[in-house]
C-alpha positions as CSV (number, residue, x, y, z in Angstrom):
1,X,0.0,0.0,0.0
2,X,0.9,3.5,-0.5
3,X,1.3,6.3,1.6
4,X,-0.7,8.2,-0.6
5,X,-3.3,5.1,-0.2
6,X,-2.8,5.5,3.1
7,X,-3.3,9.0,3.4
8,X,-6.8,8.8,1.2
9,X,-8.3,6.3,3.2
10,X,-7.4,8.2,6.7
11,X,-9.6,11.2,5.4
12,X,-12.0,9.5,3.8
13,X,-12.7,6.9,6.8
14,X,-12.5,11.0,9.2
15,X,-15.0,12.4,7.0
16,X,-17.5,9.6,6.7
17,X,-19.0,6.9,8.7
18,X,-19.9,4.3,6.0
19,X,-16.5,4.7,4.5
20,X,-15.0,4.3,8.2
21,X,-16.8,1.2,8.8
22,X,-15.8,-0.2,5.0
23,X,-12.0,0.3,5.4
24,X,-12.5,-1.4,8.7
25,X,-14.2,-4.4,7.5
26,X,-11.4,-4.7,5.0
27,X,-8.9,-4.3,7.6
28,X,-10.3,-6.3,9.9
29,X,-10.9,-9.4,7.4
30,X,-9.2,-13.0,7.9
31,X,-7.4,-13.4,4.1
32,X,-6.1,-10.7,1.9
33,X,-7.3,-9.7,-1.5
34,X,-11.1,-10.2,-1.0
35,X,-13.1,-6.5,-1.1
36,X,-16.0,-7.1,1.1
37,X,-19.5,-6.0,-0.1
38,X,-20.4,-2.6,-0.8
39,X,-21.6,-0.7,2.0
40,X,-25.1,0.0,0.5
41,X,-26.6,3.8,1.3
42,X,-30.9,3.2,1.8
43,X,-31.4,6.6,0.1
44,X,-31.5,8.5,3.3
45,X,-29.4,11.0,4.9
46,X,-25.3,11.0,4.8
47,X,-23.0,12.0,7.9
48,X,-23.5,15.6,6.6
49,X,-27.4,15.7,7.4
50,X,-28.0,15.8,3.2
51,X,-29.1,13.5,1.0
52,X,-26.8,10.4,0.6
53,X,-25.4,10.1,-3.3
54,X,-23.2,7.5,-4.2
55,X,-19.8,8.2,-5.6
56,X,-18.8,9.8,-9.1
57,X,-17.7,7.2,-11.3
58,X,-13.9,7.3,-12.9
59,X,-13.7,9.3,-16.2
60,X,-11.3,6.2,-16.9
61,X,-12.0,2.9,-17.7
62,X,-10.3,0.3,-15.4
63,X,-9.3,-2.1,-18.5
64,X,-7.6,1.5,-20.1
65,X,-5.7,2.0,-16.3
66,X,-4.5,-1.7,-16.9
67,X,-3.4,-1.2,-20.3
68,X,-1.5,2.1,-19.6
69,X,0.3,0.1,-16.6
70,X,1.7,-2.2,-19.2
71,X,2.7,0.0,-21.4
72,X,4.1,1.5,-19.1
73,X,5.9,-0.9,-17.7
74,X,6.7,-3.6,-20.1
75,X,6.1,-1.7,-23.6
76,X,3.0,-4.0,-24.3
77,X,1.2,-2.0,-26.7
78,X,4.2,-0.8,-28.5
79,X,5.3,-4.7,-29.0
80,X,1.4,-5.7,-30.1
81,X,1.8,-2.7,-32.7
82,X,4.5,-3.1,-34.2
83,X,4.6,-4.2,-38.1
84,X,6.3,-7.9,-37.2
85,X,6.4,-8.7,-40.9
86,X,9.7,-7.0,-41.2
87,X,11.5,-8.9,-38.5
88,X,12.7,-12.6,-38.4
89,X,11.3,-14.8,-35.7
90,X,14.4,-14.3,-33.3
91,X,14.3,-10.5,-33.3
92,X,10.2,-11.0,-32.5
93,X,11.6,-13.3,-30.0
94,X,14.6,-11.4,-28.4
95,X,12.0,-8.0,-28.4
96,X,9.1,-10.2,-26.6
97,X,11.0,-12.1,-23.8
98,X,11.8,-8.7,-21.5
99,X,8.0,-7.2,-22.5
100,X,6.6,-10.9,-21.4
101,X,8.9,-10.8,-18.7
102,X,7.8,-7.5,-17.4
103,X,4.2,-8.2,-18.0
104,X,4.4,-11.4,-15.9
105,X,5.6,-9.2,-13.2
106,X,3.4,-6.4,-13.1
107,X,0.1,-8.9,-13.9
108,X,1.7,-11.1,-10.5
109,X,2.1,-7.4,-8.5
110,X,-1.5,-6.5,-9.4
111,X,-3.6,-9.5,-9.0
112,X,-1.4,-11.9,-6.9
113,X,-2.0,-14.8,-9.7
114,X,-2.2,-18.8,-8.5
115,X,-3.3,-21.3,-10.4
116,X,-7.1,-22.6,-10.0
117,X,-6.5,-25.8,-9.2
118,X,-3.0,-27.4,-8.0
119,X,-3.1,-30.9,-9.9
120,X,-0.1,-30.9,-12.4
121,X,-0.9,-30.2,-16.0
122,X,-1.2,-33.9,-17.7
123,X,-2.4,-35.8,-14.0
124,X,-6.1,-37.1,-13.6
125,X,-8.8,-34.2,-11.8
126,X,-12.0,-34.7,-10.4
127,X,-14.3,-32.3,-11.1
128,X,-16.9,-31.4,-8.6
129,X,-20.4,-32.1,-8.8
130,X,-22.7,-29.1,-10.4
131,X,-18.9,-27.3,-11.2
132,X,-18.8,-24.0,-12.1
133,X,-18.5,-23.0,-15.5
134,X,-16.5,-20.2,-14.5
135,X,-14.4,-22.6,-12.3
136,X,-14.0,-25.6,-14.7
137,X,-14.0,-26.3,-18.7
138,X,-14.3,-29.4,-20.5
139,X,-12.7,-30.0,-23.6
140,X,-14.2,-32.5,-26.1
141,X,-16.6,-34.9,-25.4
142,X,-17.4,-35.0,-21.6
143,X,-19.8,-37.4,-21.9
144,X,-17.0,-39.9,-23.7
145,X,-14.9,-39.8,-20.5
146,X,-18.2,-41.7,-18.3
147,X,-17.7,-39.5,-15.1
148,X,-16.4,-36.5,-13.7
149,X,-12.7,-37.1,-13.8
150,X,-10.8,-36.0,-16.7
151,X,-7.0,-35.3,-17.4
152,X,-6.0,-31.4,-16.6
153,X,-4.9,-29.2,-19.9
154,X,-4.5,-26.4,-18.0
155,X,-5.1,-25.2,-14.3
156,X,-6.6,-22.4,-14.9
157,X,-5.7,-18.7,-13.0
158,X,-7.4,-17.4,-9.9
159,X,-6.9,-13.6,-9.1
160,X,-6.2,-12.9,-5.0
161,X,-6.4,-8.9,-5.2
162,X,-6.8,-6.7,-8.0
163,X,-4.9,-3.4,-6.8
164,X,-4.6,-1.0,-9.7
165,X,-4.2,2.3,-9.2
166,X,-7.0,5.1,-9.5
167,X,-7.4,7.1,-11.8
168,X,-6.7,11.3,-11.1
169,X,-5.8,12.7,-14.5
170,X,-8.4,15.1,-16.0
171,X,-11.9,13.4,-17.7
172,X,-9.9,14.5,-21.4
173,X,-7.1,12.3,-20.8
174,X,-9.3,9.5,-19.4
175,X,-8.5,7.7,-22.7
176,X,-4.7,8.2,-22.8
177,X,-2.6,4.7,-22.7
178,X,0.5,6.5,-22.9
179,X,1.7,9.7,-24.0
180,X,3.9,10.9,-27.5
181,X,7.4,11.4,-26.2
182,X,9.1,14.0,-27.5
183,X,12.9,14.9,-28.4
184,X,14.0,18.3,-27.0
């Protein structure tokens, strides 16, 4: 967490009540990474005696805050954009490995990634009954395989947190992934 975080949620847990008592259910829960439920307002009155409104929605989208952090960090976009044709696989290669590598870290910093399920890739799985869709997909025919066990492709990717950074920039710039740069 940052200071400025910090900071943000000190004045905002002074100034309201709600707030207070949603930072402290967060604080106060058992396993990290979970938000608790929103702290629902019954149309009635706020600390302030007037009528309770909820807050502003961003300008920015949270999928645009994403893809401007990995830009930002790992040159995504600029790698996705580029015309590939005129390189040879190895230069596509030697320009992906640090951008993937970067990516892998600032996707593990933000979301905390583990796999779904810890079977090995290739090992029998039993799948639950009623599974989640969500939770579990089979490939080809399920019905062929006479049960509920079936050999794991891939374990899937569960998301413990999802801490990316709000958005303070003016409404105009909402849309910006990353800026031009400029040569003095």
């Amino acid at each position: 967490m940052s200071l400025g975080t910090a900071f943000r949620a000190f004045f905002a847990a002074l100034g309201n009540r709600e707030t207070s008592a949603a930072i402290q259910a967060v604080l106060d829960r058992p396993t990290a990474g979970e938000l608790p439920p929103p702290v629902e307002k019954a149309g009635g009155l706020g600390d302030s005696g007037k009528p309770a409104t909820a807050a502003p929605a961003s300008p920015r989208s949270e999928a645009v805050t994403l893809l401007a952090m990995l830009q930002r960090e790992a040159r995504l976009v600029d790698l996705v954009q580029e015309p590939l044709e005129q390189f040879s696989d190895a230069q596509v290669g030697a320009a992906a490995r640090p951008c993937l590598q970067q990516c892998q870290q600032t996707l593990q910093r933000v979301f905390d990634l583990t796999p779904l399920v810890a079977t090995p890739e290739g090992q029998p799985l039993e799948i639950p009954e009623n599974p989640s869709p969500l939770r579990y997909q089979w490939l080809g025919d399920s019905g062929a395989s006479g049960g509920n066990t079936g050999t794991l492709v891939h374990a899937g990717w569960l998301a413990k947190q999802c801490e990316l950074a709000q958005w303070t920039g003016p409404a105009q710039d909402a849309p910006v992934v990353a800026p031009a740069q400029v040569q003095a």
